[in-house]
C-alpha positions as a Markdown table, in Angstrom:
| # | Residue | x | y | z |
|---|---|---|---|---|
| 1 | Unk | 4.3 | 69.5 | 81.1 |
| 2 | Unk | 1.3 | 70.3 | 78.7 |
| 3 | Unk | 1.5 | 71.8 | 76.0 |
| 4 | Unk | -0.8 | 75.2 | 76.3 |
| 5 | Unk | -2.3 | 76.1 | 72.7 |
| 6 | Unk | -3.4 | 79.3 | 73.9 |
| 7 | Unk | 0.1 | 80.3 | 75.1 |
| 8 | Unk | 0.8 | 78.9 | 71.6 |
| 9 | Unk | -1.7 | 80.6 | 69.9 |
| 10 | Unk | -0.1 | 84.1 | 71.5 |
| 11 | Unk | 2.8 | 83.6 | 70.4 |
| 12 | Unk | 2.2 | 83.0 | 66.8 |
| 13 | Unk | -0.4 | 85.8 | 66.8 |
| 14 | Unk | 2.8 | 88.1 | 68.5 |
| 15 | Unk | 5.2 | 87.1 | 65.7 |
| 16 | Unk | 2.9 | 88.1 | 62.7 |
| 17 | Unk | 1.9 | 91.2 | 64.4 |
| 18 | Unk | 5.9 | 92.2 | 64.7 |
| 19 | Unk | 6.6 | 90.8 | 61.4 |
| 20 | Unk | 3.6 | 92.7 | 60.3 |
| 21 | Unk | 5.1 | 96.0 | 61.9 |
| 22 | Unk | 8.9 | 95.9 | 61.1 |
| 23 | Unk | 7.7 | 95.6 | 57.4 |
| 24 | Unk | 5.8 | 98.7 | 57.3 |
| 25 | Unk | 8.0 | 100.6 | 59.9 |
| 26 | Unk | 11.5 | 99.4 | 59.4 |
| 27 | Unk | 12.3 | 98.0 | 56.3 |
| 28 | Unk | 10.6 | 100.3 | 54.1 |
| 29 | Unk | 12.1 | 103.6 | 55.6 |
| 30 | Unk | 15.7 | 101.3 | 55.1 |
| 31 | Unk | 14.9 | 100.6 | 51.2 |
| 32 | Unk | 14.3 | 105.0 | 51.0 |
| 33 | Unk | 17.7 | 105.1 | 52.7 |
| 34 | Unk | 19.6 | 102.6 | 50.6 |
| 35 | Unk | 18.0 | 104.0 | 47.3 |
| 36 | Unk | 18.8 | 107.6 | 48.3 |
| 37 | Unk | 22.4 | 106.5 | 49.0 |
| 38 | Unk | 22.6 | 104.7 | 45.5 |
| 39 | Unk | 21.4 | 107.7 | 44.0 |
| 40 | Unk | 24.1 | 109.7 | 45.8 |
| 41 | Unk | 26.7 | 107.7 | 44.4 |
| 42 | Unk | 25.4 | 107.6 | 40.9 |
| 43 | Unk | 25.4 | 111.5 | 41.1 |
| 44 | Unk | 29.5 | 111.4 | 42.0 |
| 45 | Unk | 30.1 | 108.8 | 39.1 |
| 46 | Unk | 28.3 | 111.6 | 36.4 |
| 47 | Unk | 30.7 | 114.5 | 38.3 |
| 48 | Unk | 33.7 | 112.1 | 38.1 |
| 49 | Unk | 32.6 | 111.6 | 34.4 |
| 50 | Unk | 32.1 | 115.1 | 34.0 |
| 51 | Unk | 35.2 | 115.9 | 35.4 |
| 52 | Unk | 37.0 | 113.4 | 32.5 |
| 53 | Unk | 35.0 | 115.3 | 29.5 |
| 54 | Unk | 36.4 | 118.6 | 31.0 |
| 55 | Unk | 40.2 | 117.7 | 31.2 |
| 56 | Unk | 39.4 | 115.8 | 27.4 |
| 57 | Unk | 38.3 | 119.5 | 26.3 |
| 58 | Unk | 41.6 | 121.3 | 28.4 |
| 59 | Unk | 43.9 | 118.7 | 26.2 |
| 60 | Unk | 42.0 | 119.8 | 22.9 |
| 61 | Unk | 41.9 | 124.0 | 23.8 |
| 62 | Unk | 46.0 | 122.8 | 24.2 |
| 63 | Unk | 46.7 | 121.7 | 20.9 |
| 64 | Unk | 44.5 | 124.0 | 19.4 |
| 65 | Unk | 47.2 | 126.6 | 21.2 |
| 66 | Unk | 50.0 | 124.6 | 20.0 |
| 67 | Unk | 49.3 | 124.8 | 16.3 |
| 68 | Unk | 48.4 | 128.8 | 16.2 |
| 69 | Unk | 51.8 | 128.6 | 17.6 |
| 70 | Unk | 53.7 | 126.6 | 15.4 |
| 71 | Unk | 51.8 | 128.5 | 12.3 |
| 72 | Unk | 52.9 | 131.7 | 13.9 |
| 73 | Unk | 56.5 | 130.4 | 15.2 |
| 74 | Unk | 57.0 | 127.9 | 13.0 |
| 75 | Unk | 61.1 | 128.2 | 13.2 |
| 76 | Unk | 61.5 | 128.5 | 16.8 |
| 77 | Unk | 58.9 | 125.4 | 17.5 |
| 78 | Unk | 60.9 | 123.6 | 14.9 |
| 79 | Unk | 64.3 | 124.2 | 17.2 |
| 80 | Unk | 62.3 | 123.0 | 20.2 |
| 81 | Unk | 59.9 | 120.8 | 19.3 |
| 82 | Unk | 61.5 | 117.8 | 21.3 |
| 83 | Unk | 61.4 | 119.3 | 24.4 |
| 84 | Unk | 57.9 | 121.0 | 24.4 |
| 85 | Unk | 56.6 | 118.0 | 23.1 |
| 86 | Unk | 58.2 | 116.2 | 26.3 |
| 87 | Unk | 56.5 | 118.5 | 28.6 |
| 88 | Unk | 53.6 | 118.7 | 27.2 |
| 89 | Unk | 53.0 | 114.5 | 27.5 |
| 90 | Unk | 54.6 | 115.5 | 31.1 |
| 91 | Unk | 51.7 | 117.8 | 32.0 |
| 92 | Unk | 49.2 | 115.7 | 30.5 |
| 93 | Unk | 50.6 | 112.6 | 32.2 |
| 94 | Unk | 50.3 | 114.6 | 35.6 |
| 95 | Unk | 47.1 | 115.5 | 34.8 |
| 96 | Unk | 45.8 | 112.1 | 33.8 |
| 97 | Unk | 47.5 | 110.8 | 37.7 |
| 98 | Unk | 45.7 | 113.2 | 39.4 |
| 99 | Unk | 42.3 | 113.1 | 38.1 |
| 100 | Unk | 42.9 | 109.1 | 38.4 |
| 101 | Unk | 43.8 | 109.9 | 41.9 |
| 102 | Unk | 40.7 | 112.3 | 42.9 |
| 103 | Unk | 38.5 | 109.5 | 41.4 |
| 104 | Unk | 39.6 | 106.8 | 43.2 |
| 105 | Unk | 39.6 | 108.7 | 46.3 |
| 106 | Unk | 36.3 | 109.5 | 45.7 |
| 107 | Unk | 35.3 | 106.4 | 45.2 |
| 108 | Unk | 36.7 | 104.9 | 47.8 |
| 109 | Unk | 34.8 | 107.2 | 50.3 |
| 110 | Unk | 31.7 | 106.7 | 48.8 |
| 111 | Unk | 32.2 | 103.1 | 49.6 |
| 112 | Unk | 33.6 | 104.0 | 52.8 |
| 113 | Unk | 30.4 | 105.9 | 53.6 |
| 114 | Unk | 28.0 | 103.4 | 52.1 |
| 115 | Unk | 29.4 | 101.0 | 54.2 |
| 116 | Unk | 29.2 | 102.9 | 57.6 |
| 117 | Unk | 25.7 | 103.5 | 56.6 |
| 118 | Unk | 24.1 | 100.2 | 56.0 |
| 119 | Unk | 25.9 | 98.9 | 59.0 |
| 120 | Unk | 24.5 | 101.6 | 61.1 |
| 121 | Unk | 20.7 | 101.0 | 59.6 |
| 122 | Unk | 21.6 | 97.4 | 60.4 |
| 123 | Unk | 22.2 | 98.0 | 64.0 |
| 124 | Unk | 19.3 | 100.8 | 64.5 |
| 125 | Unk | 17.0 | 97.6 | 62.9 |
| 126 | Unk | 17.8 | 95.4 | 65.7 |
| 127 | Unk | 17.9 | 98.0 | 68.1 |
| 128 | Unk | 14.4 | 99.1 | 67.0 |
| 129 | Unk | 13.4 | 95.2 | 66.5 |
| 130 | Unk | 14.2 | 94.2 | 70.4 |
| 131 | Unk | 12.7 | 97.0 | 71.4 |
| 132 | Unk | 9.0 | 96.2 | 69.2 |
| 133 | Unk | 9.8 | 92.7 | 70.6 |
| 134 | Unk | 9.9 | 93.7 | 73.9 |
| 135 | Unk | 7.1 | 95.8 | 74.5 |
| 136 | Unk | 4.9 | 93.2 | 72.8 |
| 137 | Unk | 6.3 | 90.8 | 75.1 |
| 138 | Unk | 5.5 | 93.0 | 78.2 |
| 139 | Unk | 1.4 | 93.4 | 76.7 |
| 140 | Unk | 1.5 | 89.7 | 76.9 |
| 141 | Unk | 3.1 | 88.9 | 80.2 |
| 142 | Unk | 1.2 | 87.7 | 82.7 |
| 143 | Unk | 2.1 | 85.5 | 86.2 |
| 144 | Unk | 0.6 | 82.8 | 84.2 |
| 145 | Unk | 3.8 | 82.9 | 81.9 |
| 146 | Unk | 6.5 | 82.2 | 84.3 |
| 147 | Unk | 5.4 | 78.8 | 85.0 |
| 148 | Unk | 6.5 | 77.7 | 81.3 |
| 149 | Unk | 10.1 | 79.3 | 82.5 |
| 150 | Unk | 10.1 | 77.6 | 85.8 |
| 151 | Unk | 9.4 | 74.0 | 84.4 |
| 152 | Unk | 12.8 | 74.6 | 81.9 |
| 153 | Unk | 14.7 | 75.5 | 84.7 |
| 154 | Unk | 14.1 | 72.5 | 86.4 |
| 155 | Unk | 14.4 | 70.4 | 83.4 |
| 156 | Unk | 17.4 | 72.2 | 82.7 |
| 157 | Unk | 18.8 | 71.3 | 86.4 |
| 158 | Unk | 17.3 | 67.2 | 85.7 |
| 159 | Unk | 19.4 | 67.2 | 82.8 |
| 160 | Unk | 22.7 | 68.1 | 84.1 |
| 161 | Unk | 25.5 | 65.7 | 85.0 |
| 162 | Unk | 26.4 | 64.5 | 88.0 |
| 163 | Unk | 29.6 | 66.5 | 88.6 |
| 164 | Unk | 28.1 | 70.0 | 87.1 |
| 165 | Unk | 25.2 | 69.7 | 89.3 |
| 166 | Unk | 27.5 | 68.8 | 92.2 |
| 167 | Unk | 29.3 | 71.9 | 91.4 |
| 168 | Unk | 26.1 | 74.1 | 90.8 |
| 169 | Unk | 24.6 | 73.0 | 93.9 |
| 170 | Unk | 28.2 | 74.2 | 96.3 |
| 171 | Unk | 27.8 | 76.2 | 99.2 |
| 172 | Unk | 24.0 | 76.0 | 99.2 |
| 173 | Unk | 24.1 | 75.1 | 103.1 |
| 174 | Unk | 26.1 | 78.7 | 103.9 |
| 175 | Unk | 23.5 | 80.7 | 102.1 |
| 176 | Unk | 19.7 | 80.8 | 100.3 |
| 177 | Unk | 18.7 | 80.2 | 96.7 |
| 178 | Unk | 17.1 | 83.4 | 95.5 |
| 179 | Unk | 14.2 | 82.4 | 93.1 |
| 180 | Unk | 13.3 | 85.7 | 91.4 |
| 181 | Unk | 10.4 | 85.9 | 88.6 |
| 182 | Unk | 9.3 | 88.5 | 86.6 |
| 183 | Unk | 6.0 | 88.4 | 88.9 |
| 184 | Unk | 5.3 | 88.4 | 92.9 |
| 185 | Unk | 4.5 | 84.9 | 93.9 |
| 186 | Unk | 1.9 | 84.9 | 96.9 |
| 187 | Unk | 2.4 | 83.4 | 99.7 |
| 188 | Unk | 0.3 | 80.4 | 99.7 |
| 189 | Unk | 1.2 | 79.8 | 96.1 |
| 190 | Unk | 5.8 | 79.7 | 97.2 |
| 191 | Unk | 5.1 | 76.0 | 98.5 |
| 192 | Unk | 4.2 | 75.2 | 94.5 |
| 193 | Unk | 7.7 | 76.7 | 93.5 |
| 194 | Unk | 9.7 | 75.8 | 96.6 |
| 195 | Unk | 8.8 | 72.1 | 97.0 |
| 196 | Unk | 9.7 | 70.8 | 93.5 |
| 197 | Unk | 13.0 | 73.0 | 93.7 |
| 198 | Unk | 14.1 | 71.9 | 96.9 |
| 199 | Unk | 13.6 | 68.0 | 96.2 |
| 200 | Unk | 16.6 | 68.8 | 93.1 |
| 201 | Unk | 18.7 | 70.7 | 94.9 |
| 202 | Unk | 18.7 | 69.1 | 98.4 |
| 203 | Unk | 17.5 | 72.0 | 100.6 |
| 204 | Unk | 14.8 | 74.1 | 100.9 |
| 205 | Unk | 16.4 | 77.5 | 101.8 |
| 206 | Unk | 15.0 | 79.6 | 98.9 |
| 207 | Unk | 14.3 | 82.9 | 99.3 |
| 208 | Unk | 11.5 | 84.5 | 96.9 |
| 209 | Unk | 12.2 | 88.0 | 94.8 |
| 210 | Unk | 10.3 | 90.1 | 92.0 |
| 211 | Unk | 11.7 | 91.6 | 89.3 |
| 212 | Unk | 9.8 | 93.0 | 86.4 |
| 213 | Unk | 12.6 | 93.8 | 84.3 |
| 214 | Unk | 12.5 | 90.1 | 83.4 |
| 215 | Unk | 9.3 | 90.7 | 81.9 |
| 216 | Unk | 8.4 | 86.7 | 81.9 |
| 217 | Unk | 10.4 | 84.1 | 83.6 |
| 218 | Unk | 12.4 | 83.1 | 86.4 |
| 219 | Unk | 16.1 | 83.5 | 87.5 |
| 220 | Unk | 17.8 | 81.0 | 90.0 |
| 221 | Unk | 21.0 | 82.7 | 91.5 |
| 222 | Unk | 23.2 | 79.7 | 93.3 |
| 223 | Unk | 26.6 | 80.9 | 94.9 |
| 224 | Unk | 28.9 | 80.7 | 92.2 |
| 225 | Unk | 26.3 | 81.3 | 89.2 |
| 226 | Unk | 22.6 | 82.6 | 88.1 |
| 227 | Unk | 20.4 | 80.2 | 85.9 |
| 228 | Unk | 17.9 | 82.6 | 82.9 |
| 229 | Unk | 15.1 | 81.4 | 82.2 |
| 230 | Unk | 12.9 | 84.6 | 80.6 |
| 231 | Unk | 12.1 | 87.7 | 78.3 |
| 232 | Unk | 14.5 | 89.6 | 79.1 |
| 233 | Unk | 17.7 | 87.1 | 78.8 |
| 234 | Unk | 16.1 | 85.9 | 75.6 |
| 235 | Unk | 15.9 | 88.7 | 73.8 |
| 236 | Unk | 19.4 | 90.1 | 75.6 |
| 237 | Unk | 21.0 | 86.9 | 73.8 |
| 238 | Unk | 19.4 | 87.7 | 70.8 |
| 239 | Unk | 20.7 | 91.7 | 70.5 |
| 240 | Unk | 24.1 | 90.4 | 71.2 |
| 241 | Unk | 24.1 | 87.4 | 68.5 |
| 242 | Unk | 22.9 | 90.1 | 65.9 |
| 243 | Unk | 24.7 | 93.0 | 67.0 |
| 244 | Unk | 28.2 | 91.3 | 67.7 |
| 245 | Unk | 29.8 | 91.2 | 64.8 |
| 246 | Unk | 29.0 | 94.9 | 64.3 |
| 247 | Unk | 30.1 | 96.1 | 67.6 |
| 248 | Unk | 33.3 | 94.5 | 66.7 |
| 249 | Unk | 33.7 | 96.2 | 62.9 |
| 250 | Unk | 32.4 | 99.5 | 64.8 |
């Protein structure tokens, strides 16, 4: 097989131009998001901190009530100065818990939320990458393109052992290989796709199919299993490596 620079030349020119595009479509919209949430949460840490100086001023206002009432009755806060001084370290006590408690639940939420929200940016990236991908991929496609597929697939089938290709190769006689590519094949053109095929796999029962959903590329079904070669298994495979460990958390 020869190597085609222009086919080459494509693709690099397709990369740069996607690269080019997530950066000033994508990933700067995801830095606004990420610094407005980062503001967000430095705006609850100055309430939470608000929220401190508050119940620091309540304790004050309290003991400024507890001397006018020990200059005023002196006597009867001498006979029970034990106990009010047991419930007031009991209120403030409760009141230290609770505003502990309202902190950390606040902070765990925020983190909660920060957390749901850079994995969903994460998966509307790849979502939005794919789909950039794809329609630069469909611009580009042309027949031309699944030929490049076609020679992996039989290099692919050259390359397996003897007992997987024994097993791939089953039941061929009872029915046809479907050869479907992203692009109609004419008719004086099949004998180019048909002959090298059938001189692997034995027979030359193959039955031709279109389906532009592949974008560029071929697919071989056999009777127990369907060989990808193209676009749209690519970049399938590629969603589901990035996206899987999300979908899983999610």
């Amino acid at each position: 097989m020869n190597f085609n620079w222009w086919t080459f030349a494509l693709q690099t020119a397709n990369f740069l131009i996607l690269v080019w595009l997530l950066q000033h479509f994508l990933f700067k919209p995801v830095r606004a998001m990420v610094a407005r949430r980062r503001e967000e949460i430095s705006r609850a840490l100055t309430e939470a901190s608000a929220e401190r100086e508050a119940a620091g001023r309540l304790k004050q206002e309290m003991q400024i009530q507890r001397s006018q009432m020990e200059s005023e009755r002196q006597t009867l806060l001498e006979e029970q100065s034990s106990q009010l001084s047991a419930q007031r370290q009991a209120i403030l006590e409760q009141a230290r818990v609770e505003a502990e408690k309202l902190k950390s639940r606040a902070l765990e939420q925020l983190k909660e939320e920060r957390a749901a929200a850079t994995d969903e940016l994460f998966q509307e990236s790849v979502r939005l990458a794919i789909e950039l991908a794809e329609g630069l991929l469909r611009d580009l496609a042309a027949p031309s393109l699944d030929h490049p597929f076609f020679a992996r697939a039989l290099d692919y089938i050259d390359r397996l052992p003897a007992t997987e290709r024994s097993i791939l190769f089953a039941k061929l006689d009872s029915g046809p290989l479907i050869l479907t590519t992203a692009h109609p094949i004419r008719i004086e053109e099949q004998a180019k796709w048909r002959d090298p095929l059938a001189k692997r796999i034995g027979v030359d029962k193959i039955r031709f199919g279109a389906d532009p959903a592949l974008i560029s590329g071929v697919k071989l079904e056999f009777a127990h299993s369907i060989l990808n070669f193209n676009w749209r298994d690519a970049l399938d495979a590629a969603k589901k490596e990035l996206l899987g460990p999300h979908e899983r958390l999610s």
